[in-house]
C-alpha positions, -999 to +999 in steps of 0.1 A: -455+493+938-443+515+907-466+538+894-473+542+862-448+570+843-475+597+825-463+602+790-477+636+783-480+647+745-452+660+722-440+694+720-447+710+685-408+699+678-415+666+678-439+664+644-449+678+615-467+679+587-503+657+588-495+644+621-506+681+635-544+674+630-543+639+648-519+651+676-544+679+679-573+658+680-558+630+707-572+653+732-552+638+762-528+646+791-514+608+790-511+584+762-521+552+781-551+566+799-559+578+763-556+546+743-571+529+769-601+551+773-605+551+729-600+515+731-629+512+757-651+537+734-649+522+702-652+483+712-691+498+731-697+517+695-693+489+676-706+458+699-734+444+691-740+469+659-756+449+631-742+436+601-762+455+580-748+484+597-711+473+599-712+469+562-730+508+550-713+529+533-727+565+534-709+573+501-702+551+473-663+544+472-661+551+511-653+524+536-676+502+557-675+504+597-657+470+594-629+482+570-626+513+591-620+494+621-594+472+600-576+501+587-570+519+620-556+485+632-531+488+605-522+517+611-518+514+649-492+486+636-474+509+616-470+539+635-459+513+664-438+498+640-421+529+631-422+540+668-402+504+680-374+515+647-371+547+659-369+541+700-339+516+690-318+545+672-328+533+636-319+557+611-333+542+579-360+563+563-392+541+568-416+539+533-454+551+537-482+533+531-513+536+507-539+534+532-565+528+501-552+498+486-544+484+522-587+483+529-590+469+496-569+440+501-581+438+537-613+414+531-624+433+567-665+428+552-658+392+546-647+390+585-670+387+615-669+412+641-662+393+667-627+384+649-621+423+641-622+429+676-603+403+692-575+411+671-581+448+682-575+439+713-544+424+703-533+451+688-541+476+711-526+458+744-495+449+723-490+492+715-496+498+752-476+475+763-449+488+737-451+524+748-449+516+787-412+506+781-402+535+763-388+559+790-388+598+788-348+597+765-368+570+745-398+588+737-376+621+723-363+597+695-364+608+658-371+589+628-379+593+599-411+581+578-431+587+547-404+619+542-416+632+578-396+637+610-412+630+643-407+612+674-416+585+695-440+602+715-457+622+684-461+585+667-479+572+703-502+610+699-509+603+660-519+569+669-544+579+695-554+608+672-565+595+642-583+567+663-599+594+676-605+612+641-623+579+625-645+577+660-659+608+649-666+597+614-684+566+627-710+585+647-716+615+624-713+597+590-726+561+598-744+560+631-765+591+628-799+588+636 
Protein backbone atom coordinates (compact mmCIF):
# COMPACT_ATOMS: atom_id res chain seq x y z
CA UNK A 1 0.00 0.00 0.00
CA UNK A 2 1.49 3.62 -0.94
CA UNK A 3 1.42 6.12 1.47
CA UNK A 4 0.33 9.20 1.06
CA UNK A 5 3.36 11.87 -0.21
CA UNK A 6 3.18 14.96 2.58
CA UNK A 7 3.32 18.21 0.55
CA UNK A 8 4.82 20.51 3.10
CA UNK A 9 4.27 24.41 2.49
CA UNK A 10 6.28 26.60 0.04
CA UNK A 11 9.46 28.25 0.74
CA UNK A 12 9.26 32.13 0.72
CA UNK A 13 10.52 31.76 -3.14
CA UNK A 14 7.62 30.34 -4.17
CA UNK A 15 5.03 33.50 -3.64
CA UNK A 16 4.62 36.84 -3.28
CA UNK A 17 2.85 39.64 -2.78
CA UNK A 18 -0.91 39.01 -0.99
CA UNK A 19 -0.44 35.42 -1.06
CA UNK A 20 2.06 35.97 2.15
CA UNK A 21 -0.90 36.59 4.67
CA UNK A 22 -2.96 33.42 3.50
CA UNK A 23 0.24 31.18 3.28
CA UNK A 24 0.92 32.48 6.66
CA UNK A 25 -2.43 31.84 7.95
CA UNK A 26 -2.77 27.93 6.43
CA UNK A 27 -1.13 27.03 9.56
CA UNK A 28 -0.19 23.36 8.34
CA UNK A 29 2.65 20.87 7.92
CA UNK A 30 0.73 19.09 4.91
CA UNK A 31 -1.72 20.46 2.45
CA UNK A 32 -4.12 17.45 2.37
CA UNK A 33 -4.38 16.91 6.05
CA UNK A 34 -5.04 20.71 6.00
CA UNK A 35 -7.78 20.99 3.44
CA UNK A 36 -9.26 18.15 4.76
CA UNK A 37 -9.32 19.15 8.30
CA UNK A 38 -10.78 23.09 7.02
CA UNK A 39 -13.12 21.25 4.96
CA UNK A 40 -14.39 19.17 8.05
CA UNK A 41 -14.51 22.64 10.19
CA UNK A 42 -16.42 24.66 8.09
CA UNK A 43 -19.22 22.08 6.85
CA UNK A 44 -19.87 21.58 11.34
CA UNK A 45 -19.88 25.67 11.43
CA UNK A 46 -22.27 26.07 9.06
CA UNK A 47 -24.64 22.87 9.34
CA UNK A 48 -27.62 23.29 10.63
CA UNK A 49 -27.10 27.31 11.09
CA UNK A 50 -30.37 29.06 10.32
CA UNK A 51 -31.36 30.93 7.47
CA UNK A 52 -31.73 33.87 9.28
CA UNK A 53 -28.24 33.47 10.18
CA UNK A 54 -26.78 32.36 6.78
CA UNK A 55 -28.22 35.46 5.30
CA UNK A 56 -26.77 38.49 8.19
CA UNK A 57 -24.69 40.77 7.36
CA UNK A 58 -22.75 42.49 10.20
CA UNK A 59 -22.09 45.57 7.94
CA UNK A 60 -24.14 46.96 5.29
CA UNK A 61 -22.42 46.14 1.87
CA UNK A 62 -20.63 42.99 3.47
CA UNK A 63 -21.39 39.56 2.46
CA UNK A 64 -23.79 36.99 3.94
CA UNK A 65 -22.39 33.51 5.38
CA UNK A 66 -23.93 31.96 2.28
CA UNK A 67 -22.10 34.32 -0.30
CA UNK A 68 -18.93 33.83 1.73
CA UNK A 69 -19.16 30.25 1.46
CA UNK A 70 -19.84 30.71 -2.39
CA UNK A 71 -16.99 33.00 -2.89
CA UNK A 72 -14.32 30.77 -1.27
CA UNK A 73 -15.67 27.96 -3.63
CA UNK A 74 -14.71 30.24 -6.48
CA UNK A 75 -11.87 30.88 -5.48
CA UNK A 76 -10.71 27.35 -4.54
CA UNK A 77 -11.63 26.91 -8.49
CA UNK A 78 -9.34 29.42 -9.51
CA UNK A 79 -6.37 29.04 -7.65
CA UNK A 80 -6.76 25.22 -8.77
CA UNK A 81 -7.37 26.32 -12.04
CA UNK A 82 -4.31 28.31 -12.20
CA UNK A 83 -2.42 25.59 -10.22
CA UNK A 84 -3.64 22.63 -13.09
CA UNK A 85 -2.06 25.65 -15.95
CA UNK A 86 0.87 26.06 -14.24
CA UNK A 87 1.73 22.15 -13.18
CA UNK A 88 1.38 21.48 -17.16
CA UNK A 89 4.23 24.13 -18.04
CA UNK A 90 1.73 26.86 -19.09
CA UNK A 91 3.32 30.08 -19.56
CA UNK A 92 0.44 32.37 -20.43
CA UNK A 93 -0.12 35.06 -17.83
CA UNK A 94 -3.54 34.08 -16.22
CA UNK A 95 -6.13 37.40 -15.72
CA UNK A 96 -7.40 38.07 -11.96
CA UNK A 97 -10.62 38.10 -10.87
CA UNK A 98 -12.93 40.74 -9.15
CA UNK A 99 -13.86 38.79 -6.25
CA UNK A 100 -16.84 41.60 -5.63
CA UNK A 101 -18.72 41.38 -8.70
CA UNK A 102 -18.19 37.56 -8.69
CA UNK A 103 -20.74 37.42 -5.05
CA UNK A 104 -22.87 39.67 -6.74
CA UNK A 105 -23.62 37.75 -9.63
CA UNK A 106 -23.43 34.58 -7.45
CA UNK A 107 -27.32 34.47 -6.32
CA UNK A 108 -25.52 32.23 -3.20
CA UNK A 109 -28.76 33.87 -0.72
CA UNK A 110 -31.22 32.67 -3.25
CA UNK A 111 -29.54 29.02 -2.82
CA UNK A 112 -30.26 26.59 -0.10
CA UNK A 113 -27.60 25.38 1.98
CA UNK A 114 -27.83 22.12 1.50
CA UNK A 115 -26.91 22.87 -2.36
CA UNK A 116 -23.88 25.27 -1.21
CA UNK A 117 -22.47 22.45 0.47
CA UNK A 118 -22.81 19.57 -1.78
CA UNK A 119 -21.13 21.51 -4.35
CA UNK A 120 -18.39 22.22 -1.63
CA UNK A 121 -17.83 18.98 -1.44
CA UNK A 122 -17.38 18.85 -4.99
CA UNK A 123 -15.20 21.24 -5.04
CA UNK A 124 -13.07 20.47 -2.31
CA UNK A 125 -12.54 16.58 -3.20
CA UNK A 126 -11.98 17.53 -6.84
CA UNK A 127 -8.72 20.19 -5.43
CA UNK A 128 -7.58 17.27 -3.31
CA UNK A 129 -7.75 14.93 -5.63
CA UNK A 130 -5.92 17.48 -8.04
CA UNK A 131 -3.00 18.19 -5.71
CA UNK A 132 -2.38 14.32 -4.82
CA UNK A 133 -1.08 13.91 -8.44
CA UNK A 134 1.20 16.74 -8.53
CA UNK A 135 4.54 15.24 -7.49
CA UNK A 136 7.40 17.20 -5.60
CA UNK A 137 9.05 18.66 -9.65
CA UNK A 138 5.25 19.48 -10.15
CA UNK A 139 4.58 21.36 -7.18
CA UNK A 140 7.93 23.79 -7.89
CA UNK A 141 6.16 25.04 -11.09
CA UNK A 142 5.80 28.85 -11.80
CA UNK A 143 3.11 30.66 -13.26
CA UNK A 144 2.06 33.58 -13.52
CA UNK A 145 -1.44 35.23 -12.33
CA UNK A 146 -3.09 38.56 -11.60
CA UNK A 147 0.80 40.00 -12.39
CA UNK A 148 2.12 37.58 -9.44
CA UNK A 149 4.57 34.77 -9.68
CA UNK A 150 4.07 31.73 -7.49
CA UNK A 151 4.02 28.17 -7.64
CA UNK A 152 2.03 25.20 -7.43
CA UNK A 153 2.51 24.51 -4.02
CA UNK A 154 2.07 28.30 -2.82
CA UNK A 155 -1.51 28.20 -4.92
CA UNK A 156 -2.45 24.71 -2.84
CA UNK A 157 -1.12 27.05 0.67
CA UNK A 158 -3.19 30.26 -0.54
CA UNK A 159 -6.09 28.04 -1.03
CA UNK A 160 -6.10 26.56 2.35
CA UNK A 161 -5.16 30.03 3.69
CA UNK A 162 -7.70 32.20 2.82
CA UNK A 163 -10.21 29.39 3.65
CA UNK A 164 -8.87 29.63 6.74
CA UNK A 165 -8.87 33.54 6.77
CA UNK A 166 -12.89 33.71 6.06
CA UNK A 167 -13.24 30.83 8.94
CA UNK A 168 -12.17 33.34 11.15
CA UNK A 169 -14.44 36.08 9.91
CA UNK A 170 -17.41 33.78 10.30
CA UNK A 171 -16.94 33.17 14.00
CA UNK A 172 -15.80 36.61 15.07
CA UNK A 173 -17.96 38.80 12.70
CA UNK A 174 -21.15 36.67 12.26
CA UNK A 175 -21.34 33.95 14.91
CA UNK A 176 -20.35 35.84 17.98
CA UNK A 177 -22.47 35.48 20.74
Amino acid sequence: MQTQRIITPPAPDEYNGYMANYIQQAQAEDLIEGLTASYVFITGLVQGLPEEQLLYRYEPGKWTIKELLVHMMDAERIFAYRALRYARHDKTELPGFDENHFAEHSKANARDINSILAEYTSVRTATIELFKTFDEETLQQRGTANGIEASVRALGYVTLGHEVHHQKIIRERYLKA
